[in-house]
VEXSESE-186622 format. One record per residue (C-alpha): x negated, y, z; residue in three letters. Coordinates in steps of 0.05 Angstrom, whole numbers, padded with zeros to 5 digits, always signed. Each point is the difference from the previous one (the first is absolute). Layout:
<rs>
XYZALA ...
</rs>
This chain:
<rs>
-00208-01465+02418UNK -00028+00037-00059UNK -00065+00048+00011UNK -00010+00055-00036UNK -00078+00008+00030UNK -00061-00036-00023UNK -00042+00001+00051UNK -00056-00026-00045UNK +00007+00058-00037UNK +00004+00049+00053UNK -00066-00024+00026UNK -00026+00006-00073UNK +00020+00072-00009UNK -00034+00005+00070UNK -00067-00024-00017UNK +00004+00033-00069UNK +00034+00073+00001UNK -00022+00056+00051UNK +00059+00030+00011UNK +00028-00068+00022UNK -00068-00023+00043UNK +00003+00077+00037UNK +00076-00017+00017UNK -00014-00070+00031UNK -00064+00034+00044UNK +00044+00058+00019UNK +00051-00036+00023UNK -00041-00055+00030UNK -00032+00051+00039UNK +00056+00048+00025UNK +00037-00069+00010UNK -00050-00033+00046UNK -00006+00064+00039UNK +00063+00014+00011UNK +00020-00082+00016UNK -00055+00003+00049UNK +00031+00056+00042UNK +00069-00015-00009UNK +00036+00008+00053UNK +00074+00013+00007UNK +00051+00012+00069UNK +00072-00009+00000UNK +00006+00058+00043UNK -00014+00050-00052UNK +00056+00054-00030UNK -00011-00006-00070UNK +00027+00082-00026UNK +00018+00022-00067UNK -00046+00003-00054UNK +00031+00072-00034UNK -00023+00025+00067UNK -00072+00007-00013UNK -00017+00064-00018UNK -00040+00056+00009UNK +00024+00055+00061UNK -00036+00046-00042UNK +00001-00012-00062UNK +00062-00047-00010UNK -00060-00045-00048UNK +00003-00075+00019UNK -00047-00029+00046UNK -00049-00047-00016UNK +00011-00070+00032UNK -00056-00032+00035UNK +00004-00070+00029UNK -00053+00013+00054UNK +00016+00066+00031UNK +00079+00006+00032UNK -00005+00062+00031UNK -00040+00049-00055UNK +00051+00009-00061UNK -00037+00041-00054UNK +00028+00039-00053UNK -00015-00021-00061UNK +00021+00077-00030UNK -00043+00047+00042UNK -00046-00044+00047UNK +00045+00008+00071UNK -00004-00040+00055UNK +00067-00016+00026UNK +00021-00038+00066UNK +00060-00016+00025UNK +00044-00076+00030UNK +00045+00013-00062UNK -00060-00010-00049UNK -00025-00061+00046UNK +00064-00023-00009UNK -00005+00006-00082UNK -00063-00029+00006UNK +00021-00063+00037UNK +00047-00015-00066UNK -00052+00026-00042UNK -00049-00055+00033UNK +00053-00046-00007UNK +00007+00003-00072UNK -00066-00008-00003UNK -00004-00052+00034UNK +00052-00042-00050UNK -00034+00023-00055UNK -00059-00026+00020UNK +00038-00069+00006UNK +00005-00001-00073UNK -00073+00027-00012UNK -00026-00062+00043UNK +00048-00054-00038UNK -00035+00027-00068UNK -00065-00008+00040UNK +00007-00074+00028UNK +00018-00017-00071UNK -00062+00023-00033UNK -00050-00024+00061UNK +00038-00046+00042UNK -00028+00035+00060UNK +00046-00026+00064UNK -00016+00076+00020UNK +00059+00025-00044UNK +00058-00048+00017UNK -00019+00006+00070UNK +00014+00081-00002UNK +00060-00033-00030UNK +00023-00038+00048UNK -00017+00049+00045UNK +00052+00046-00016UNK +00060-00037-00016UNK -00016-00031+00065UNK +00000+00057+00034UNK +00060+00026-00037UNK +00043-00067+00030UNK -00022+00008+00070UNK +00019+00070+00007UNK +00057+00012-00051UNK +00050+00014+00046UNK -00043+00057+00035UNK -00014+00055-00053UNK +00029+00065+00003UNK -00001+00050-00051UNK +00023+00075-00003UNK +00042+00012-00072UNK +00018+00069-00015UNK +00072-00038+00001UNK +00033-00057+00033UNK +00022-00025-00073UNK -00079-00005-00020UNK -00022-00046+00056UNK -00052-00042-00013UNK -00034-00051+00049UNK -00070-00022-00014UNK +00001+00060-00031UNK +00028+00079+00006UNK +00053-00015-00051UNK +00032-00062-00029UNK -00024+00037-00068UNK -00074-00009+00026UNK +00017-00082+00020UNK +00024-00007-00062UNK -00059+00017-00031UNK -00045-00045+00037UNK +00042-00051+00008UNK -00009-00007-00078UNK -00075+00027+00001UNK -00010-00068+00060UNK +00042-00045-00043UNK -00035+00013-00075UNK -00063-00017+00041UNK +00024-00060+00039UNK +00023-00026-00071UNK -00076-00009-00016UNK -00011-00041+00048UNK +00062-00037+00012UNK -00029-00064+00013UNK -00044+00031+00052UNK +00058-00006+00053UNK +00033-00062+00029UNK +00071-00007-00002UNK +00008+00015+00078UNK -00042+00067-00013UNK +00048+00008-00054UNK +00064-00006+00038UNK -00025+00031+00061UNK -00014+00076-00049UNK +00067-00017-00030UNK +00030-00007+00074UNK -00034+00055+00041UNK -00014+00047-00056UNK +00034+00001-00069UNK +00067-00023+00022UNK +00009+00050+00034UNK -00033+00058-00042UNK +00047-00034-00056UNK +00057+00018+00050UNK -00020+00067+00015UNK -00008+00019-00085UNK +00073-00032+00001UNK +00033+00047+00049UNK -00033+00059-00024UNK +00021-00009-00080UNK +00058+00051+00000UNK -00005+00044-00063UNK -00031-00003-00066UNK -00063+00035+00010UNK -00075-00007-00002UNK -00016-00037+00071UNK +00065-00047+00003UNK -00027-00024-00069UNK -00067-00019+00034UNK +00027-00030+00059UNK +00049-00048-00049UNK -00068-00015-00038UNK -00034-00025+00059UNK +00050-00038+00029UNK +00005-00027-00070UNK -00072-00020+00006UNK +00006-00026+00065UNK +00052-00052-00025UNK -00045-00017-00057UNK -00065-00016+00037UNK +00036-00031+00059UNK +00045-00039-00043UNK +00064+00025+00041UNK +00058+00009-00056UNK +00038+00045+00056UNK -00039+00058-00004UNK -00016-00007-00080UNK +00072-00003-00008UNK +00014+00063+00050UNK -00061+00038-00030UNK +00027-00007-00071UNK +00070-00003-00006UNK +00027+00042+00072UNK +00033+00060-00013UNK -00058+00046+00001UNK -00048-00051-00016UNK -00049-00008-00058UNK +00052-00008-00060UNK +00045+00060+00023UNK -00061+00046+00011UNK -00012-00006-00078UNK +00077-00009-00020UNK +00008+00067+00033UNK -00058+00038+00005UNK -00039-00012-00063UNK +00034+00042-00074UNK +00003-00029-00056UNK -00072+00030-00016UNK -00030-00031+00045UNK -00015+00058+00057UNK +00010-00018+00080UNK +00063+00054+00018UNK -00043+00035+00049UNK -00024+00032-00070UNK -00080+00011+00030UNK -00051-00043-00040UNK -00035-00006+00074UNK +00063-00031+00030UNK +00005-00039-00070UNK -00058-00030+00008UNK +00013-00010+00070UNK +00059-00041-00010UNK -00034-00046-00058UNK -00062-00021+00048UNK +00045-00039+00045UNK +00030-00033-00070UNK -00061-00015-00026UNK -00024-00040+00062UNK +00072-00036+00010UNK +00001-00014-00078UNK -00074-00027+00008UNK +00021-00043+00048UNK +00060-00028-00028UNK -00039-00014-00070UNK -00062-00025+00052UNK +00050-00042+00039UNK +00032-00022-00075UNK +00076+00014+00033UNK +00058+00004-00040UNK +00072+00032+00013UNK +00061+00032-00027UNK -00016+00070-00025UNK -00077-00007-00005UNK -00005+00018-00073UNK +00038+00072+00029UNK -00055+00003+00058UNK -00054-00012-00048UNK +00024+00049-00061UNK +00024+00055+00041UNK -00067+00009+00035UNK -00032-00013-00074UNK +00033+00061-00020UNK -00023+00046+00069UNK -00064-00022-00015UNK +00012+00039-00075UNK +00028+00058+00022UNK -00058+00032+00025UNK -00039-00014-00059UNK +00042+00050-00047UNK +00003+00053+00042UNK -00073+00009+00023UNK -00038+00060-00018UNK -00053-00018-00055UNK -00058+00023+00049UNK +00027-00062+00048UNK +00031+00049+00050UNK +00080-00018+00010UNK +00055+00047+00009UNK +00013+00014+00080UNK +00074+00017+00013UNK +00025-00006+00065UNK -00031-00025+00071UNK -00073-00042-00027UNK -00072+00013+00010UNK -00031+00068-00021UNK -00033-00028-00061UNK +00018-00073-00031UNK -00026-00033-00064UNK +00010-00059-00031UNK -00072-00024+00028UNK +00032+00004+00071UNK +00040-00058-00023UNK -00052-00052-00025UNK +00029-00054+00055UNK +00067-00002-00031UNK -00023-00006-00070UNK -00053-00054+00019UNK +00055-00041+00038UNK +00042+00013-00062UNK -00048-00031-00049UNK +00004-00064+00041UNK +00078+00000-00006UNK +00019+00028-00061UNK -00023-00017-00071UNK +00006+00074-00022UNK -00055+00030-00042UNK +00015+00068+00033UNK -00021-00015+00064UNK -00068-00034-00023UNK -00014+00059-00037UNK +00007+00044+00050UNK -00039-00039+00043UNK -00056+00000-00041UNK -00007+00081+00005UNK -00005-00005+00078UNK -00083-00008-00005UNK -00037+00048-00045UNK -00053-00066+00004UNK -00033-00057+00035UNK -00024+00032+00052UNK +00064+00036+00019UNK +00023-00006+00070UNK +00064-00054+00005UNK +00044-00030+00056UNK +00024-00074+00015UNK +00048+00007-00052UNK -00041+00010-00058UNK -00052-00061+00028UNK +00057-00043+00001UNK +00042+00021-00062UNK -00024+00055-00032UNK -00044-00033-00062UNK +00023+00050-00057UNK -00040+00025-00046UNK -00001+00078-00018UNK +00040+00004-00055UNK -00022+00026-00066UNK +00066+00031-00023UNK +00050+00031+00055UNK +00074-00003+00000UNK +00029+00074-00013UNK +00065+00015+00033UNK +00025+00070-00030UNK +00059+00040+00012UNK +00055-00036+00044UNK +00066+00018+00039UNK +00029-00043+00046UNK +00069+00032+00008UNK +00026-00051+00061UNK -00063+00011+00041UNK +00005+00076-00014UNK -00078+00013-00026UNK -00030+00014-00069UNK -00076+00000-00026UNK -00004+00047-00062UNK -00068-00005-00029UNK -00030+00031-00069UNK -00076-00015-00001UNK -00032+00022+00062UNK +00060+00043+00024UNK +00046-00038+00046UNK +00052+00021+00051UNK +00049-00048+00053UNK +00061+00027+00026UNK +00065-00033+00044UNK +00058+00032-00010UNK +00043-00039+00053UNK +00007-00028+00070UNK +00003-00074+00006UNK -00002-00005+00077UNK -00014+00053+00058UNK -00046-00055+00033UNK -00073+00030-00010UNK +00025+00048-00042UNK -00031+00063-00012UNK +00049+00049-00023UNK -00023+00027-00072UNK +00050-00012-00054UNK -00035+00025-00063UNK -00064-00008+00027UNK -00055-00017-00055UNK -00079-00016+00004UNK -00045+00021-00058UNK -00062-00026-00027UNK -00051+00033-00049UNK -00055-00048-00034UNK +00014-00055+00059UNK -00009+00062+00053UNK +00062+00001+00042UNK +00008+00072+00023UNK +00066+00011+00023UNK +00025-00054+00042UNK +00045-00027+00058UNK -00042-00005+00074UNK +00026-00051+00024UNK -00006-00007+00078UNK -00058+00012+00043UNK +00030-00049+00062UNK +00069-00003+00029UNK -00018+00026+00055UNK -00032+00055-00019UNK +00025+00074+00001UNK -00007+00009-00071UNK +00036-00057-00020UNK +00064+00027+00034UNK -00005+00067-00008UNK -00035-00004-00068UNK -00019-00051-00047UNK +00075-00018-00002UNK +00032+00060-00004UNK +00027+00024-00066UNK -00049+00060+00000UNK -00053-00044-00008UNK +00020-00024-00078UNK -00002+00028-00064UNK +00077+00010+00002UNK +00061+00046+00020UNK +00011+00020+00065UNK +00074+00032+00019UNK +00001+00054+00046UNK -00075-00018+00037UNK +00050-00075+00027UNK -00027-00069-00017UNK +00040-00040-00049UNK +00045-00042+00049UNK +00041-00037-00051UNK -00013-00065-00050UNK +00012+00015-00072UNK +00011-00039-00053UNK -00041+00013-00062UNK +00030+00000-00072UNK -00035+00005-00070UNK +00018+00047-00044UNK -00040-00001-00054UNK -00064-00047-00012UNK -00044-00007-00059UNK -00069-00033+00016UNK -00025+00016-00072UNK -00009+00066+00024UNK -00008-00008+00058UNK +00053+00039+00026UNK +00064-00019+00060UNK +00047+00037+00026UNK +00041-00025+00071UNK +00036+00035+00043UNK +00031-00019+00076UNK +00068+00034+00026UNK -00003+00034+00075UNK -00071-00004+00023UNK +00035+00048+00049UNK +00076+00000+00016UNK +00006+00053-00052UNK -00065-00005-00057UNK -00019-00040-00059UNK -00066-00016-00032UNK -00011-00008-00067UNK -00075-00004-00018UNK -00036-00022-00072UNK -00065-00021-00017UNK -00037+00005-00067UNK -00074-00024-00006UNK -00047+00020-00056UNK -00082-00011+00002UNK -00028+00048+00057UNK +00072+00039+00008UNK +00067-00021+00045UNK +00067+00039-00011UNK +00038-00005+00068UNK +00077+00035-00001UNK +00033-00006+00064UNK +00063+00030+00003UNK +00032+00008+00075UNK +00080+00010-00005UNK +00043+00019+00062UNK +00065+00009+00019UNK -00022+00075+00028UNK -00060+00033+00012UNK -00059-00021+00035UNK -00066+00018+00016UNK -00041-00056-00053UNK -00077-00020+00006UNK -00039-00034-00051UNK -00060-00041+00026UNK -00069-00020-00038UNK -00053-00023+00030UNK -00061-00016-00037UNK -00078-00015+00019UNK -00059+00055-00021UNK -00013+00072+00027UNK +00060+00045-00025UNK -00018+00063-00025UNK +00061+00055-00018UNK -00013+00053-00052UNK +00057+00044+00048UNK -00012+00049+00057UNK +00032-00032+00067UNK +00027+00015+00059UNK -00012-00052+00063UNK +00063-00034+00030UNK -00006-00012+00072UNK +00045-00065-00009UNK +00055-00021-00056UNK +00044-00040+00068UNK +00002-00030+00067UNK +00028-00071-00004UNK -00003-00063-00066UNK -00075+00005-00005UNK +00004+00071-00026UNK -00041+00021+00066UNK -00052-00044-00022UNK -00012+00039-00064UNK -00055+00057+00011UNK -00048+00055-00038UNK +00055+00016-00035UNK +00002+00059-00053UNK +00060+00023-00049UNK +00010+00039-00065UNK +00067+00018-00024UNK +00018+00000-00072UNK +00063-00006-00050UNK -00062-00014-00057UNK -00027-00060-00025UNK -00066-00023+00043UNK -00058-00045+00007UNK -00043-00012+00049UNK -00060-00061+00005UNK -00030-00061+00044UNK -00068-00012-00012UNK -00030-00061+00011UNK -00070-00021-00006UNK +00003-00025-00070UNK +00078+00021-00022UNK +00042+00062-00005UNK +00072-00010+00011UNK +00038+00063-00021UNK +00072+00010+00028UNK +00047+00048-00030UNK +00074+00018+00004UNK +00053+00035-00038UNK +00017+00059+00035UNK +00073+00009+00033UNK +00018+00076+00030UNK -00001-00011+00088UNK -00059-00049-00009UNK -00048+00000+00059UNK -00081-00036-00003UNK -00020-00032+00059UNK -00080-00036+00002UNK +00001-00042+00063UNK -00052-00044+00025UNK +00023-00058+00041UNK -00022-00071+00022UNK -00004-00068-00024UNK -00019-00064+00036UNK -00025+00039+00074UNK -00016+00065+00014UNK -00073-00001-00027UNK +00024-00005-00079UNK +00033+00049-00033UNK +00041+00017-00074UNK +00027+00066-00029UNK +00060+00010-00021UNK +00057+00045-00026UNK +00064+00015+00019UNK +00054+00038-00050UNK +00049+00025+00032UNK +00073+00026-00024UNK +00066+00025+00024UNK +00045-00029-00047UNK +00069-00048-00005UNK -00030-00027-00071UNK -00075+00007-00030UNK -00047-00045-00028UNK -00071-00007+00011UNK -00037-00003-00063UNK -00083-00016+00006UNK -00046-00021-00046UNK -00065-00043+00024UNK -00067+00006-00049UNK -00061-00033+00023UNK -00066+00024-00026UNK -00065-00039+00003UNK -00055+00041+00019UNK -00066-00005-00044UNK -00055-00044+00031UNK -00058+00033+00025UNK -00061-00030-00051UNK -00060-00030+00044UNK -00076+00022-00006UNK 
</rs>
């Protein structure tokens, strides 16, 4: 067995860096609290984890290990209550509580303290007396987990357990060894079997850890069904990977999602020093997912959002997978990268950067410029500090958010117009809002969501400029888009032309961070619709012109002027609407048209505003 982890070393950088002697008393600390109390019952309902939210607010609630019956809202302070949110909490504690499994193997390996494999023990043991009794409460009979709310959630602590039993490997006896395998992990491997049906995020997860299961238990079985099933880990990326490199769920959250389970499985497999048929595939195709994000993030660190993710994601979010990556790949890019994670040595760092993470900041950085990816359906235009993303096709309806066209802009590594992403699945808004149409700088057809799942063609594409044009055939049963980009210094030309067969009623959407301020006299609109999130829009004023027009966002240290070519039948609308909960807010504008053919033509100028001189 190879090791990747010098323990020497980790207890140099330990008695040497700060950042790495805070970590090791932080977690010593929470650790040994939390090992101390530990205590666990088979007779607890372990409830979904999308579930905890805010009655309120729809803001997610802040876990805390000691309290199961006081949920607090991380968004606007509110107690909530409730046996659903126990319920959350008992998988929440749960998660924890594997976590804290691998936390303690790190721990007995740097003090040898009995302490730590005890906890150890302690819960596996626990886990093989009572397997058989845990019940859980999935929003779905297809998502059931077992020592957990979803086989999703076993999944991932199945591996999280395993990576940290792997330190310590010789710390069990081959009976203990057997008897997990037996009363635990044979039959989590059987449960991630059944459940692998599709190509999609959590089936390739499940594959992974029965993978891993195989490897550290030495049972060729459940490598060979983890790898090589239908469904399993070489179909996932035969069929849901392009040719770019991006996860077909087309979300850089989900994206990332699916690499963390092949970055532990491939850590494993190099750790365990296993060979097979197709590895060089395995290991090059999860090479080039590890790239992809890399030329398309925004050059203030911020990554495009489309689709169901997080609210806000950057590339920092993602230190794990680039630390684990450094440890299994001998790519430049990914040491790089990991050297921007910590401004400096006293920056704050996880287990993953103790363990692999020993790059230095580098002195020169690698810079990606304008790119189109034409089979994943996205394109990065950039000209100095102007850059703009856009997809311009559908490549599955799973966590889809339906904006064809939609595009995110950044201004001197500010990105002010830009996808929401989800506040919680359970939440209101993320039903009724944050994945609607209306909630996208695109098209919307007669105030209806985009139901369909374009394809997306170039049509013209000259990244000298930069400048693309792509266009995707029935958006709606009866209405092409065609929209074009071209990026100069400070300044974005955006043409989107809208063609039907017949005429419909055709609104524009731009949304855009700052105060707005409109050199027109308005009229308030009581509401622009009832139903597809257009009841969540609100202050709403309109203008009508057949004139050209401008009107501005002002930010704290930018002004980002928006103008359009007038059409005759054009109609202004300023909305305000929400973004992650109902506590944050972004304006907005809405054009509106009756037409069976028009085109959209706006021009985006950002202006820096003067610093104010001190003294």
């Amino acid at each position: 067995m190879n090791s990747f982890i010098r323990w020497d070393r980790v207890r140099e950088r330990i008695d040497n860096e700060a950042w790495a002697k805070a970590l090791f008393d932080e977690t010593k600390k929470e650790t040994d609290e939390f090992i101390q109390s530990y205590k666990d019952r088979a007779d607890r309902i372990t409830g979904w984890f999308h579930g905890y939210n805010c009655e309120k607010c729809q803001g997610r609630l802040v876990f805390d290990w000691k309290n199961d019956t006081e949920h607090v809202c991380s968004v606007c302070g509110t107690v909530n209550r409730g046996e659903a949110l126990t319920k959350i909490w008992n998988n929440l504690y749960r998660i924890k509580a594997n976590q804290t499994v691998y936390n303690a193997a790190v721990l007995y390996r740097l003090t040898e303290d009995g302490k730590y494999l005890g906890y150890v023990k302690k819960v596996l043991n626990f886990y093989a007396d009572n397997y058989a009794d845990f019940k859980s409460e999935p929003p779905a009979k297809i998502f059931e987990g077992k020592l957990l709310n979803q086989h999703l959630d076993d999944a991932v602590s199945v591996m999280t357990i395993l990576l940290g039993l792997d330190m310590i490997y010789d710390s069990f006896s081959k009976e203990e060894k057997d008897r997990y395998y037996k009363d635990i992990f044979f039959h989590e491997a059987e449960l991630f079997d059944f459940f692998a049906n599709r190509i999609y995020n959590i089936p390739l997860w499940i594959k992974c850890a029965q993978t891993m299961i195989g490897l550290f238990f030495q049972e060729e079985e459940q490598i060979r069904k983890g790898l090589y099933s239908r469904f399993g880990v070489l179909d996932q990326l035969k069929r849901g990977v392009t040719k770019e490199g991006l996860w077909y769920e087309a979300s850089m959250h989900y994206h990332f999602y699916a690499l963390q389970p092949l970055c532990y499985l491939l850590y494993m497999i190099k750790q365990r020093q296993y060979d097979f048929e197709e590895k060089d595939f395995l290991f090059s195709k999860t090479e080039k997912m590890l790239e992809y994000p890399l030329k398309m993030v925004f050059s203030g660190g911020r990554l495009p959002n489309p689709n169901d993710a997080h609210p806000v994601i950057r590339i920092q979010d993602y230190k794990l997978h680039y630390e684990y990556a450094t440890a299994i790949f001998e790519n430049p890019l990914f040491r790089e990268i990991c050297g921007t994670f910590y401004e400096d040595a006293s920056s704050e760092g996880g287990f993953p950067r103790l363990l692999f993470n020993r790059w230095p900041k580098p002195t020169k950085r690698t810079l990606f410029q304008t790119i189109n990816c034409p089979e994943s359906y996205t394109a990065m235009l950039r000209n100095g500090s102007t850059e703009v993303f856009l997809t311009y096709g559908a490549l599955t309806g799973l966590h889809r958010h339906p904006a064809v066209m939609n595009m995110e802009i950044t201004f001197h590594g500010d990105t002010v117009s830009y996808d929401i992403g989800n506040g919680g699945y359970a939440s209101e808004l993320f039903a009724e809002w944050q994945r609607k149409s209306v909630a996208h700088n695109t098209v919307i057809i007669n105030k209806e969501n985009q139901q369909r799942l374009p394809e997306g063609d170039v049509l013209e594409y000259d990244p000298s400029v930069p400048y693309i044009k792509v266009k995707a055939k029935a958006v709606y049963a009866a209405a092409d888009y065609t929209r074009s980009f071209k990026v100069q210094e400070d300044a974005i030309e955006d043409s989107f032309e809208v063609k039907a067969w017949g005429e419909y009623l055709m609104d524009w959407f731009f949304y855009c961070e700052g105060e707005i301020k409109c050199p027109y006299e308005t009229e308030p609109v009581e509401k622009l619709g009832e139903k597809d999130g257009y009841q969540y829009l609100f202050d709403i004023r309109s203008f009508k012109t057949d004139k050209d027009w401008q009107v501005e966002f002002e930010t704290e240290d930018k002004r980002i002027l928006v103008a359009m070519e007038g059409e005759e039948g054009t109609e202004v609308f300023i909305v305000n609407s929400y973004v992650t909960d109902k506590e944050h807010t972004r304006y907005g504008l809405c054009v509106r048209r009756m037409k069976e053919k028009t085109t959209f033509n706006a021009r985006y100028t950002c202006i820096l505003k003067e610093k104010k001189q001190e003294g």
